[in-house]
TORKOL-773270 format. One record per residue (C-alpha): x, y, z; chain. Coordinates in pm, whole numbers, plus 50000, padded with zeros to 5 digits. Example, Ala and Ser with C-alpha at 12.3 -4.5 7.8 and 13.67 -1.06 7.14 Angstrom:
<recs>
<rec <51230, 49550, 50780>, "A">,
<rec <51367, 49894, 50714>, "A">,
</recs>
This chain:
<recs>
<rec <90112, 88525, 30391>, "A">,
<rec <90347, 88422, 30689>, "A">,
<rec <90228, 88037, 30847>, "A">,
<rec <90277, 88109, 31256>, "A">,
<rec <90433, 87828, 31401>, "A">,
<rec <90365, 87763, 31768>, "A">,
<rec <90628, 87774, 32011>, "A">,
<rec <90690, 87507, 32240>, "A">,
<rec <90665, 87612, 32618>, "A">,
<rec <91000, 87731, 32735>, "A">,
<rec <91319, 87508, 32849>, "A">,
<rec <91670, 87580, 32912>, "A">,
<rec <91860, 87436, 33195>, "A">,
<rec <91700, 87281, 33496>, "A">,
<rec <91803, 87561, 33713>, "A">,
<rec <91702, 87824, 33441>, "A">,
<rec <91414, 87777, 33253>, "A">,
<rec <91466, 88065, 33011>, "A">,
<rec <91713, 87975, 32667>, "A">,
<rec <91764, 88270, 32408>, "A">,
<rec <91871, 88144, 32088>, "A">,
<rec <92178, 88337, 31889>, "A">,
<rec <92102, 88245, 31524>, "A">,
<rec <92447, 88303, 31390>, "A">,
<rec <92477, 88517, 31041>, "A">,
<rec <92843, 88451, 30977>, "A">,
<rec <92923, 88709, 31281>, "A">,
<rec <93283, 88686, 31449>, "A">,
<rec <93088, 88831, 31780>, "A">,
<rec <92787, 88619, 31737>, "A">,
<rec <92954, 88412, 32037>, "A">,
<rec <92958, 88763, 32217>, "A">,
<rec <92658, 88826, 32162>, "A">,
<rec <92575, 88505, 32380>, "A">,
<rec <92812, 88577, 32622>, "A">,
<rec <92659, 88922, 32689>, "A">,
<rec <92315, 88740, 32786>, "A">,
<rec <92482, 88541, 32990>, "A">,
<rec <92613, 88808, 33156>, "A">,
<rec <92305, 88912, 33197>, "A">,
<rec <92222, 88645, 33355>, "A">,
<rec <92025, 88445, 33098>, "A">,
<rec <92080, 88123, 32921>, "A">,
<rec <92205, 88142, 32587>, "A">,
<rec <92285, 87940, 32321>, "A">,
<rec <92379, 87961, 31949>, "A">,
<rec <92242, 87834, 31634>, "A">,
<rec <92340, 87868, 31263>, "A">,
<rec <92132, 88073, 31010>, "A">,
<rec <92046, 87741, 30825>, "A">,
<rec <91872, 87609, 31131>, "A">,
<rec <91523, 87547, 30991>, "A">,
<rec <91255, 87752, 31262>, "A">,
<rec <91063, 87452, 31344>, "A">,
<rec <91405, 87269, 31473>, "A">,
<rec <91500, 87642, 31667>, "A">,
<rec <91145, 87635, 31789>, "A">,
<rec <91169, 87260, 31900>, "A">,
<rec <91440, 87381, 32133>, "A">,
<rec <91152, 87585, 32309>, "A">,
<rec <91353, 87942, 32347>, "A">,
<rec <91203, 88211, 32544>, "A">,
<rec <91391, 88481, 32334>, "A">,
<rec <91559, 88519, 32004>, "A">,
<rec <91820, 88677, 31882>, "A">,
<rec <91953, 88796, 31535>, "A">,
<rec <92292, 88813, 31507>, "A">,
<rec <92495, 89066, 31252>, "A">,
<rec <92709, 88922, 30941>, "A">,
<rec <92962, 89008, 30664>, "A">,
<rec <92664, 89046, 30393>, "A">,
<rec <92452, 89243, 30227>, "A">,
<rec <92068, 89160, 30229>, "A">,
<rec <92072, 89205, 29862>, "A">,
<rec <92399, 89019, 29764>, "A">,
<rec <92309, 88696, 29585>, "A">,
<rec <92350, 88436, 29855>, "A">,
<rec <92344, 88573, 30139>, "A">,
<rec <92212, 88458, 30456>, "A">,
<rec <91795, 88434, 30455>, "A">,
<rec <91546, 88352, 30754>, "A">,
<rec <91228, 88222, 30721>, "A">,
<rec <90980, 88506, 30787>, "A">,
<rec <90798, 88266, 30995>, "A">,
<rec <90982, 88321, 31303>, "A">,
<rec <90842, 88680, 31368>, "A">,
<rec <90488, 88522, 31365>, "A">,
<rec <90585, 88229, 31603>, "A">,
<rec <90469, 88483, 31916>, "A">,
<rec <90847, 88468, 32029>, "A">,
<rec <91074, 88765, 32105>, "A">,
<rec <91324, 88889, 31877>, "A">,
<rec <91548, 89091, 31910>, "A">,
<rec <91782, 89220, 31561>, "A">,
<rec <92099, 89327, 31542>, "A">,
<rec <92269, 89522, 31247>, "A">,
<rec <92200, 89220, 30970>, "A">,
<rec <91980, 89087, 31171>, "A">,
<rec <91798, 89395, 31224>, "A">,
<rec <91769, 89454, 30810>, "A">,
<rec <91628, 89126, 30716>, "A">,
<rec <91371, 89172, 30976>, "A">,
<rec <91268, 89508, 30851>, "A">,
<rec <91267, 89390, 30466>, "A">,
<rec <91117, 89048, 30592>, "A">,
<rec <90801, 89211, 30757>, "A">,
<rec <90773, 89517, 30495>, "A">,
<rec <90976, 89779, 30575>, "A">,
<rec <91292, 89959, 30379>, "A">,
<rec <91641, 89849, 30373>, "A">,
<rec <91843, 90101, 30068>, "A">,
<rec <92166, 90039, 29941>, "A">,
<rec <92263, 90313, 29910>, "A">,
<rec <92639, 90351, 29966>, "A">,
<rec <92640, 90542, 30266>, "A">,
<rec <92846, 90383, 30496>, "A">,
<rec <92884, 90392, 30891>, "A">,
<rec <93187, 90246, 31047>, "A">,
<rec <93345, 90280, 31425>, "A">,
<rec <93167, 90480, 31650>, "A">,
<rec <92877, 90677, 31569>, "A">,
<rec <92643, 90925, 31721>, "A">,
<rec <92294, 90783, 31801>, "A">,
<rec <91984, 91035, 31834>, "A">,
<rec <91734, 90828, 32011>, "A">,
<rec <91396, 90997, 31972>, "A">,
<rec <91172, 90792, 32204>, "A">,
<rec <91369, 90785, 32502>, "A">,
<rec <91069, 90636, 32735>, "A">,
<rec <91082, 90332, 32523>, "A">,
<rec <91099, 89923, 32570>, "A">,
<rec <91497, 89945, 32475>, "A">,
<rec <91612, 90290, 32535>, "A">,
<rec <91445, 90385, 32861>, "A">,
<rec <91693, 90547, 33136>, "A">,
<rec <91935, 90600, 32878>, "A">,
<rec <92093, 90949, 32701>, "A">,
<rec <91901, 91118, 32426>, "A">,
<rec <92259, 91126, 32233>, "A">,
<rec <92503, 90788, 32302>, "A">,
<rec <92765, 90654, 32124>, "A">,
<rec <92748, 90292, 31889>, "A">,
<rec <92938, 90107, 31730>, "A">,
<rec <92800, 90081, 31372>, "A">,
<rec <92950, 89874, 31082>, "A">,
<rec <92666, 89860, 30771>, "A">,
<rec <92686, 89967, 30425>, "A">,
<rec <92271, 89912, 30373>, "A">,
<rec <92056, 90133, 30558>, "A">,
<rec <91643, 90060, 30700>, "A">,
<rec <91471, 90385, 30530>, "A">,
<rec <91123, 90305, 30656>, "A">,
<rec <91018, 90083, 30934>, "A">,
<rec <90803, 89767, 30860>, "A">,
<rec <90417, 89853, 30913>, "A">,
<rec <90305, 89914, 31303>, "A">,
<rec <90643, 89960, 31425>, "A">,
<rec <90782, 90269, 31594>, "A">,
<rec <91109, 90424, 31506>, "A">,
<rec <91295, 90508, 31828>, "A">,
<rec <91641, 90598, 31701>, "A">,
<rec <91854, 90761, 31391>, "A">,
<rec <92170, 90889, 31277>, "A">,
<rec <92322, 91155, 31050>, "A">,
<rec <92303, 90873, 30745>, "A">,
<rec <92036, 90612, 30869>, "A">,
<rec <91687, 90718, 30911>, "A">,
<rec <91589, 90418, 31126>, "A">,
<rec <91855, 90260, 31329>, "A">,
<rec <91620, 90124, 31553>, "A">,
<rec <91252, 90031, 31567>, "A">,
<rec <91014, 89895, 31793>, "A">,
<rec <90677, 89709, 31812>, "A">,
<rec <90574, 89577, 32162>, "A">,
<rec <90251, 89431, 32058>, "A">,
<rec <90429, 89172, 31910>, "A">,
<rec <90742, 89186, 32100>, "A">,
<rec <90988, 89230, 31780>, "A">,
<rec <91250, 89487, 31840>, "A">,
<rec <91591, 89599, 31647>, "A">,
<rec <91899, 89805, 31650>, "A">,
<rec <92093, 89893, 31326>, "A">,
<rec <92445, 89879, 31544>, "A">,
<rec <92621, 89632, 31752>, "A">,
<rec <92491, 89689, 32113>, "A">,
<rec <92687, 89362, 32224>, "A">,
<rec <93048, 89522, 32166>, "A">,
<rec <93203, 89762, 32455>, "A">,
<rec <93186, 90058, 32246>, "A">,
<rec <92855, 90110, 32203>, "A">,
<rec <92810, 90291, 32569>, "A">,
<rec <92470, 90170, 32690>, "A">,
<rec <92465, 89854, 32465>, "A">,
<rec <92450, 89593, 32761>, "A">,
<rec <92182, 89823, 32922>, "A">,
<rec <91990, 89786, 32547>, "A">,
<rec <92027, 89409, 32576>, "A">,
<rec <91915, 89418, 32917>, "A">,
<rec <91572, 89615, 32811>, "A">,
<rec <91497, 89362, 32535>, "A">,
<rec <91525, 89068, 32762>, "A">,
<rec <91408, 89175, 33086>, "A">,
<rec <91116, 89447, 32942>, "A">,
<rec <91064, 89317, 32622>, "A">,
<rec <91071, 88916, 32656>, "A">,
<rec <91013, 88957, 32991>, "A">,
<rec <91256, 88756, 33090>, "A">,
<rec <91394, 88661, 33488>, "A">,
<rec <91797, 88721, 33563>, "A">,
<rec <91824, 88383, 33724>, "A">,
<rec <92129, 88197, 33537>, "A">,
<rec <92486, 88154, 33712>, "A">,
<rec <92786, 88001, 33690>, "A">,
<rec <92657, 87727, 33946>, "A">,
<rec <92430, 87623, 33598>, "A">,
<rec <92774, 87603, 33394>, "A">,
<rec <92927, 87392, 33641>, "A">,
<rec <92610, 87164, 33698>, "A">,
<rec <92568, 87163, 33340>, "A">,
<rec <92909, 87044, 33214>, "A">,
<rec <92940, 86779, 33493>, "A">,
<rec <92645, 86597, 33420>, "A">,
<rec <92746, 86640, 33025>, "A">,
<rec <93101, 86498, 33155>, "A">,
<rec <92983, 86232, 33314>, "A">,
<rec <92748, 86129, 33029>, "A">,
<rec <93057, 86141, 32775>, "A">,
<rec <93311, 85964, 32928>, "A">,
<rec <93084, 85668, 33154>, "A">,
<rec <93278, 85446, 33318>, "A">,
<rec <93616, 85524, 33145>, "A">,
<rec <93875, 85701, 33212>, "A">,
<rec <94061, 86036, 33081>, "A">,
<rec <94375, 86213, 33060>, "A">,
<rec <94422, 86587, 33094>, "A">,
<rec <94684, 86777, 32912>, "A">,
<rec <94784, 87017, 33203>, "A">,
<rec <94948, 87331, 33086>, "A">,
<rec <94927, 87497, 33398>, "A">,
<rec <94772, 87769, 33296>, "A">,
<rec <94374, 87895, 33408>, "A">,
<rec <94193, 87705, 33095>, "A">,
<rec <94386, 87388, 33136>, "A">,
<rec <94367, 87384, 33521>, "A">,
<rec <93984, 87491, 33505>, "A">,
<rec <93911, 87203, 33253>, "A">,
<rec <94098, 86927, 33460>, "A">,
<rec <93925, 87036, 33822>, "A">,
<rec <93598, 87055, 33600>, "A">,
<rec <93632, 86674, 33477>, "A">,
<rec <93764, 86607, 33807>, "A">,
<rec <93432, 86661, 34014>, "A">,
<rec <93273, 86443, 33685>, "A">,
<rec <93462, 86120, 33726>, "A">,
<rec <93743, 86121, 34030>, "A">,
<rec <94038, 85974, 34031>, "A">,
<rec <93939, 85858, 33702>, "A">,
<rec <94122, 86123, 33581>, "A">,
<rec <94481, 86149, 33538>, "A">,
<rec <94656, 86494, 33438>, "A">,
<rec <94956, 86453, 33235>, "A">,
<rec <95202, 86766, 33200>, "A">,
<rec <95394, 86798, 32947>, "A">,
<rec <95723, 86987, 32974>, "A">,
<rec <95834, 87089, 32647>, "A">,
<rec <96113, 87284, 32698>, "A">,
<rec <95915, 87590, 32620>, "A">,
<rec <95763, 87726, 32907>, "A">,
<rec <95886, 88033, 33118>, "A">,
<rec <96144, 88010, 33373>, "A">,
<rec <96036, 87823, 33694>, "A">,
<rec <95632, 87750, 33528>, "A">,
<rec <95721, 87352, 33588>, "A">,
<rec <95778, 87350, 33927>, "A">,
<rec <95524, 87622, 34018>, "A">,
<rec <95301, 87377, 33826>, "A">,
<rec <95394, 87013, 33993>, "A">,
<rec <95335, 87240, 34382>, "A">,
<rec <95046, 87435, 34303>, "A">,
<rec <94794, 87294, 34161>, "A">,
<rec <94844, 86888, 34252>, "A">,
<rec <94818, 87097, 34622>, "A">,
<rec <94518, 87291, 34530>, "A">,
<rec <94313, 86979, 34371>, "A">,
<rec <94498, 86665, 34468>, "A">,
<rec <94460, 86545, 34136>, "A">,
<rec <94672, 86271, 33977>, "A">,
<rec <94959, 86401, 33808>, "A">,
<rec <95191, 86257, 33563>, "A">,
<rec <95516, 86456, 33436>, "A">,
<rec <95674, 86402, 33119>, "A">,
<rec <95995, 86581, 33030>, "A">,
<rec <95993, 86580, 32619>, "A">,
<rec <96211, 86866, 32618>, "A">,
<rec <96432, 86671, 32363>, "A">,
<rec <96153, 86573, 32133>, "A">,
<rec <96001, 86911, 32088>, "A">,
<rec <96296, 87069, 32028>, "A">,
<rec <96429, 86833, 31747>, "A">,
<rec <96058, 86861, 31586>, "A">,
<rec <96107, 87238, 31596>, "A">,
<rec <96486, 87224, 31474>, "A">,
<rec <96479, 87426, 31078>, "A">,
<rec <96136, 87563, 31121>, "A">,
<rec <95985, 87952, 31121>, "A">,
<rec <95675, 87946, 31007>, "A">,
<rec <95487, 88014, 31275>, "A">,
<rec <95185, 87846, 31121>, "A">,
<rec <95373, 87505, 31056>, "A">,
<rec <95532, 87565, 31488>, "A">,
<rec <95178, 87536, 31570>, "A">,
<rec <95088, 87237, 31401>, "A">,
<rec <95389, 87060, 31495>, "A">,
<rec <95356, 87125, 31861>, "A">,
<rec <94984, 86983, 31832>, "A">,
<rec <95152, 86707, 31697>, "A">,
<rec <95346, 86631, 31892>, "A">,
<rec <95202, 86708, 32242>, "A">,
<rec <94937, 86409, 32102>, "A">,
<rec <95205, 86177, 32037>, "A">,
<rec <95326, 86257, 32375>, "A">,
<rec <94986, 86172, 32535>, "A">,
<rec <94960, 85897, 32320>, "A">,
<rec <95264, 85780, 32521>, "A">,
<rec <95139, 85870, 32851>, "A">,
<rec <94807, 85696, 32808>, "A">,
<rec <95000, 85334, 32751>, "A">,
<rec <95217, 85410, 33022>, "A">,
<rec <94881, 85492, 33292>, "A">,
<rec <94717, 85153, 33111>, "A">,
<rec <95017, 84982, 33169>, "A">,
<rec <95012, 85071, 33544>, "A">,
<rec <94713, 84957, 33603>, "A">,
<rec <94562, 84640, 33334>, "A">,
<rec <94263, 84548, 33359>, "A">,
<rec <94124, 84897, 33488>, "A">,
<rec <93908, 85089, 33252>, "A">,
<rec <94034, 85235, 32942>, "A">,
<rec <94168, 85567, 32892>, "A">,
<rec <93963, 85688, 32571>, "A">,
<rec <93931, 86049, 32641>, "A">,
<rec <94179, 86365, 32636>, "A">,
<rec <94053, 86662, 32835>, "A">,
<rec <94152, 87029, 32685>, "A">,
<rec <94097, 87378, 32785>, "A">,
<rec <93966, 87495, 32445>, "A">,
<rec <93788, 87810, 32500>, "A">,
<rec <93590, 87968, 32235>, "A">,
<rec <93838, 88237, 32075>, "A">,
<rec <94082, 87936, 31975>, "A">,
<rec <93802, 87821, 31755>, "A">,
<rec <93726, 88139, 31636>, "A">,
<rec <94103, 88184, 31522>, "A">,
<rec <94112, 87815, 31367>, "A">,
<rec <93846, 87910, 31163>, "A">,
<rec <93587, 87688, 31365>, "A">,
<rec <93322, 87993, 31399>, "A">,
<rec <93035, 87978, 31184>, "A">,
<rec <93147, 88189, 30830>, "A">,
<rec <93500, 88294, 31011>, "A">,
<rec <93833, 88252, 30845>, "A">,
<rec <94106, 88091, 30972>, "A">,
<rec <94351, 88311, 31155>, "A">,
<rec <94607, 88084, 31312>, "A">,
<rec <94559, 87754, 31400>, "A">,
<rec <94561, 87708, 31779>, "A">,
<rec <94749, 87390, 31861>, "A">,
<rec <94447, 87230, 32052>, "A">,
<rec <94226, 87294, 31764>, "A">,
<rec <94325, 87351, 31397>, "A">,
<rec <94725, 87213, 31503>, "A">,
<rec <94598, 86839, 31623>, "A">,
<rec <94669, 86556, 31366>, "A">,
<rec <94457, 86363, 31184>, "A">,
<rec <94484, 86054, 31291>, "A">,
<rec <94382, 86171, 31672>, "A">,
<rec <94347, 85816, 31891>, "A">,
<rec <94161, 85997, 32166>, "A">,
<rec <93819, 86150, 32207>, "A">,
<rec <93801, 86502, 32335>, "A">,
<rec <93649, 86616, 32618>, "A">,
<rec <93635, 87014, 32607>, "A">,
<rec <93392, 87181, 32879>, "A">,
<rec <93510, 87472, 32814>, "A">,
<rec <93468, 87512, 32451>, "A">,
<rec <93171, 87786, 32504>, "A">,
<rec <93314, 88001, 32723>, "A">,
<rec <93520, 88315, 32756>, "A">,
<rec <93808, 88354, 32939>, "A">,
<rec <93667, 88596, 33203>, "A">,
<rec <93352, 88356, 33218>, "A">,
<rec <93639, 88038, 33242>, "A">,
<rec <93772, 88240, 33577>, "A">,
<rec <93418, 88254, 33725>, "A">,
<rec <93366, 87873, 33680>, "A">,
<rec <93718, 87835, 33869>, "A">,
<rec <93595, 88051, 34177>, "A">,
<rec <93292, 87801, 34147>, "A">,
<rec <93519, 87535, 34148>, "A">,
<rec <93687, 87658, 34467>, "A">,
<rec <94043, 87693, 34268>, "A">,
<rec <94276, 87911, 34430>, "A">,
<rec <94344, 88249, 34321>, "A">,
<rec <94709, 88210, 34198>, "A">,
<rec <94515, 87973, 33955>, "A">,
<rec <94220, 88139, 33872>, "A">,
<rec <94364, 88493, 33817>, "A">,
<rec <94701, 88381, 33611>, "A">,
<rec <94786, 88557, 33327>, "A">,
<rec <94722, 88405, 32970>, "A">,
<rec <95003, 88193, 32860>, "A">,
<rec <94945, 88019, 32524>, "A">,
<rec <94954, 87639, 32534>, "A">,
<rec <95278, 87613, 32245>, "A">,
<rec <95440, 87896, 32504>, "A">,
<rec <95733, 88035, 32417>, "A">,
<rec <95761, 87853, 32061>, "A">,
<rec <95486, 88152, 31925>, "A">,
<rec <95689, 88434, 32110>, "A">,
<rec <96048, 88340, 31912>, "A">,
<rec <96005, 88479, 31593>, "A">,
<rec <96247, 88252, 31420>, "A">,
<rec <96358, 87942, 31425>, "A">,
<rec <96338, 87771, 31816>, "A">,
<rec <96650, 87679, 31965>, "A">,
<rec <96773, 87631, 32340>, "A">,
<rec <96992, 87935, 32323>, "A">,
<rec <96699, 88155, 32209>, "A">,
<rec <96468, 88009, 32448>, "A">,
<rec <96722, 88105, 32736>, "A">,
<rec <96754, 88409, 32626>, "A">,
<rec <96355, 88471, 32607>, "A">,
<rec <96353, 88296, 32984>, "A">,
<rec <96560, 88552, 33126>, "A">,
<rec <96369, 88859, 32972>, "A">,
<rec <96036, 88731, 33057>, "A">,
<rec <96123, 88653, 33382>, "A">,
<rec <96222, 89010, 33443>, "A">,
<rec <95937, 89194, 33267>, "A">,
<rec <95689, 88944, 33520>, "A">,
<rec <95923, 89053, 33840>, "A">,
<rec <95886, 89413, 33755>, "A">,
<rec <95494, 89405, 33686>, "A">,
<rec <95460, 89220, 33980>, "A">,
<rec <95669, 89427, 34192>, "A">,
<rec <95435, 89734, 34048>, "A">,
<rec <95131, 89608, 34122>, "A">,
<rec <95033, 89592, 33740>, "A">,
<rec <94914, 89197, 33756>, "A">,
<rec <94574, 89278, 33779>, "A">,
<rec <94559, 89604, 33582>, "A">,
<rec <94663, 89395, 33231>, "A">,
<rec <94522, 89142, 33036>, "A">,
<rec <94898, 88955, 32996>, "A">,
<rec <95247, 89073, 32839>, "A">,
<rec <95390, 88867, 32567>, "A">,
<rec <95788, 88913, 32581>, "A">,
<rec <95856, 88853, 32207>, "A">,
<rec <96248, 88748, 32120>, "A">,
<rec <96293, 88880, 31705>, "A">,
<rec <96526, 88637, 31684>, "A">,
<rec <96581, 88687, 31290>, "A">,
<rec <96621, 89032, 31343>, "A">,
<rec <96949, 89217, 31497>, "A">,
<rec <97011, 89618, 31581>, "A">,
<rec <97326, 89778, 31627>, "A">,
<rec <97361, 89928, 31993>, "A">,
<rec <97657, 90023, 32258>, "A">,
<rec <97749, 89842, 32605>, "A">,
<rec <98041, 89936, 32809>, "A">,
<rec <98170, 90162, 32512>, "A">,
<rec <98155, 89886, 32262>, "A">,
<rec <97962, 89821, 31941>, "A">,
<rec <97692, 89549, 31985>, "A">,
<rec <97501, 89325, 31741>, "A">,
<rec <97206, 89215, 31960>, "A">,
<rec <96821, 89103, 31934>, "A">,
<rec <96525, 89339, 32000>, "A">,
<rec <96318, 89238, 32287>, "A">,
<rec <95917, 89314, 32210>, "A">,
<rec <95669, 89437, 32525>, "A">,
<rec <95339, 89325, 32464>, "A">,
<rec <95123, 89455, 32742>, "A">,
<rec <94750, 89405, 32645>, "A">,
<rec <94447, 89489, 32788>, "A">,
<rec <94174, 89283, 32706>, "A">,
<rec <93797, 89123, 32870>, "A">,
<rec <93761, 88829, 32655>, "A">,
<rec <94082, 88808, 32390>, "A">,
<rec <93838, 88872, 32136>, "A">,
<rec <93930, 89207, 32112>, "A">,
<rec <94246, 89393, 32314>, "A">,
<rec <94392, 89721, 32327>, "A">,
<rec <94751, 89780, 32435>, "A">,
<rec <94822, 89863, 32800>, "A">,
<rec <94964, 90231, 32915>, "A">,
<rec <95219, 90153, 33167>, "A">,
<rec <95400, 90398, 33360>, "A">,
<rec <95703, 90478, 33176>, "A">,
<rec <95898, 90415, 33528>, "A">,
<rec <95801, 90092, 33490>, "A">,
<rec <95871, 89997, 33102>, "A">,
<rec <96242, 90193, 33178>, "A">,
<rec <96300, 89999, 33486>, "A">,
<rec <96231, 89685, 33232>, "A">,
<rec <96429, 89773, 32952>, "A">,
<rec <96733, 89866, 33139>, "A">,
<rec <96730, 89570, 33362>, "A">,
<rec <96698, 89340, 33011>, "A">,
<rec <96950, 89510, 32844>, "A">,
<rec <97182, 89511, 33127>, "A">,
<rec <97110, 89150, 33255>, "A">,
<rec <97024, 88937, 32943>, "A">,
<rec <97327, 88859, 32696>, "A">,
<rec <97251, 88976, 32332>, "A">,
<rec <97004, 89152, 32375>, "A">,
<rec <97070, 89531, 32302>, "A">,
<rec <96741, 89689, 32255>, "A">,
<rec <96335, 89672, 32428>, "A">,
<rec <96059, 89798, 32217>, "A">,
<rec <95681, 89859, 32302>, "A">,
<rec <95449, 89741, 32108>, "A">,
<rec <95141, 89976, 32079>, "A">,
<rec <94871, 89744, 31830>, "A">,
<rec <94546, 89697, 31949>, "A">,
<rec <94377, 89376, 31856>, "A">,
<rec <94264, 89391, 31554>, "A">,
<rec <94419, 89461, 31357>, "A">,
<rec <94742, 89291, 31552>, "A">,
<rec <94652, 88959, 31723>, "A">,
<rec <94764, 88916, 32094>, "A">,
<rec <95083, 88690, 32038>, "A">,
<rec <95303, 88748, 31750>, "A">,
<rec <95257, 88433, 31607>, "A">,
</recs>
């Protein structure tokens, strides 16, 4: 017998008083799956699976949400909820795992059988007037990734979709406003997934579309203000969107409070410093402190090519070099108010890929989250830490940055450290300069900016071909093209340029950029590649 616990009434934000909770089953996309409610312009945030229901009710959501997960319901240890949440009069809404342990929670079927749907997969929805599928195709494509399968719907539910191999892929019960999907509506290749979503929140919790951006930026500002009081912070200023995003954020927060430091570590692309020191002290007027530490990165870096151990020793040392710059602000003005905090644009796939996702492994460490030291003598101050890149450009609009800022390619913050593959040394980074710069020009000169997520320019600097320039044998380095395409980094495909454009490239590499004899394309979509080599 299932206890109902009463919900408390419905909260959110201020501006948006409906919250659906994500309760997290060890999913990589569970943060997706957040995002995509946002995007529909809901409140969203997520819990973990161990979250007892009376502390998720106590939050007062208006909506919940079951995420998918690595697991089997039947494999000893795996992730549980307490049946009580389906009696709580709430909405939910399940998704692949989710969607199984509410069918075997409330009585229906889950087999495990073996049979095995992966990728896309052909959906037969056979009540196509219903809560989630209304207005969409009898036959659509999913994305499906199960190896247990719901044979029988729990008791007063109706089944409203199936496939070749599962018998209920989704089911239905509007009575009590429970609904579920065996695939993953949330990713891009399930065709009318968003449009699924959509139905469960606005038909079936009866949810209003009334959340913005305006909320994220209200939101985070009063949260600033809260952390940091009447102290003071430091930004670490890459110049690229996340960095520049966070700093104007923190800016409207606490003033001239704020000081941005840039660091210039001798690995950024040919002409990013200046472009930095013009553009964006012009587009905020914020306080900005250079540091040229050219010479300290590089003798960190001297020896090393493991791109895992780069990382960590750029974190390292781009705190140290903070470290510096806050006793050098205190020391220009004593007596003022401390400088405790260190603002970062940490978005939410860097903690994903150092492992800080609930039940994710650790795929590199990023060098803002799993590459800072130990012995950190700041407190961070990350606004961004939720958000998605595209959703991180939407806050800058809001912010009134300028769209040089707000629409700039993705450059990681260790920059051209994780796109030598080998050791780091001046030479080598000169070398990379020059080709980058080129590829950029010609993309730019194209019209491509827009069309492509970013393009890495990758330097094997380990590796040497044998070629021929002006009727001579050469010994030179392969260059790498990495044009992605990609909506949140999460997941990216590789970009089909014109091949005008990647010829007009090569030749212009191999012709102006010393030792190097040879431009290939790389064609890996993420996964199973990554975006950046390292």
């Amino acid at each position: 017998m299932v206890t109902p616990v009463a919900p408390a009434p419905s909260s959110g934000t201020p501006d948006s008083p409906d919250l659906v909770l994500v309760v997290d089953f060890g999913a990589q996309y569970a943060q997706l799956i957040a995002r995509r409610v946002r995007e529909a312009r809901v409140y969203s945030e997520i819990v973990p699976s161990t979250t007892p229901v009376s502390e998720m009710l106590a939050k007062r959501p208006s909506a919940i949400i079951l995420s998918g997960g690595p697991s089997s319901v039947y494999e000893p240890g795996a992730p549980t909820l307490d049946p009580a949440i389906f009696a709580a009069g709430v909405p939910v809404f399940g998704m692949c795992y989710g969607f199984q342990l509410m069918a075997t929670a409330l009585g229906g079927t889950v087999d495990n059988t073996g049979a095995r749907e992966y990728g896309r997969t052909a959906l037969a929805v056979s009540k196509p007037g219903s809560t989630l599928f209304e207005g969409t195709p009898a036959e659509q494509s999913v994305w499906m990734s199960h190896g247990d399968a719901c044979s029988a719907a729990p008791e007063g539910f109706a089944v409203t979709a199936s496939t070749d191999v599962v018998p209920v892929a989704a089911f239905e019960n509007d009575e009590k406003r429970l609904y579920g999907v065996q695939y993953h509506p949330e990713v891009l290749h399930s065709t009318h997934g968003q449009q699924i979503l959509e139905h469960f929140l606005y038909r079936g919790a009866g949810l209003a579309p009334t959340w913005t951006t305006v909320n994220v930026v209200d939101e985070q500002i009063a949260l600033v203000r809260e952390q940091v009081g009447t102290s003071r912070a430091i930004c670490g200023l890459s110049g690229g969107v996340d960095s520049a995003v966070a700093a104007a954020l923190v800016q409207k927060a606490i003033g001239d409070r704020l000081t941005c430091v840039y660091v210039d570590h001798g690995l950024m692309r040919k002409g990013e410093t200046e472009q930095v020191e013009k553009d964006f002290v012009a587009a905020t007027g914020v306080q900005l402190k250079v540091v040229d530490a050219t010479d300290r990165f590089l003798d960190a870096l001297a020896g090393v090519s493991d791109p895992e151990q780069k990382r960590k020793i750029i974190g390292r040392e781009f705190i140290r070099v903070f470290e510096q710059a806050q006793a050098e602000i205190v020391a220009e003005a004593p007596g003022d108010q401390p400088v405790e905090f260190l603002v970062q644009g940490t978005l939410y796939p860097d903690v994903v890929e150092s492992g800080g996702g609930t039940g994710t492994a650790n795929i590199k460490s990023h060098h803002n989250v799993g590459g800072l030291p130990e012995d950190l003598q700041f407190t961070l101050v990350e606004p961004l830490r939720k958000l998605f890149k595209d959703e991180v450009r939407m806050v800058g609009q809001e912010l009134g940055l300028p769209e040089e800022i707000v629409q700039r390619q993705p450059f990681p913050g260790p920059g051209l450290g994780i796109r030598i593959v080998g050791e780091v040394t001046r030479d080598r980074l000169d070398l990379l300069r020059e080709a980058d710069a080129i590829a950029r020009e010609e993309l730019t000169a194209a019209g491509l900016d827009r069309d492509i997520w970013q393009c890495p320019v990758v330097l094997l600097a380990d590796v040497r071909s044998v070629g021929v320039q002006g009727d001579g044998r050469t010994y030179g380095h392969p260059i790498v093209l990495r044009p992605v395409s990609s909506e949140d980094a999460m997941t990216a495909d590789w970009s089909r340029l014109p091949y005008e454009v990647l010829a007009k490239i090569s030749t212009r590499i191999t012709n102006e950029v010393a030792d190097v004899n040879r431009v290939v394309l790389d064609v890996t979509s993420k996964p199973p590649g990554t975006i950046e080599w390292e």
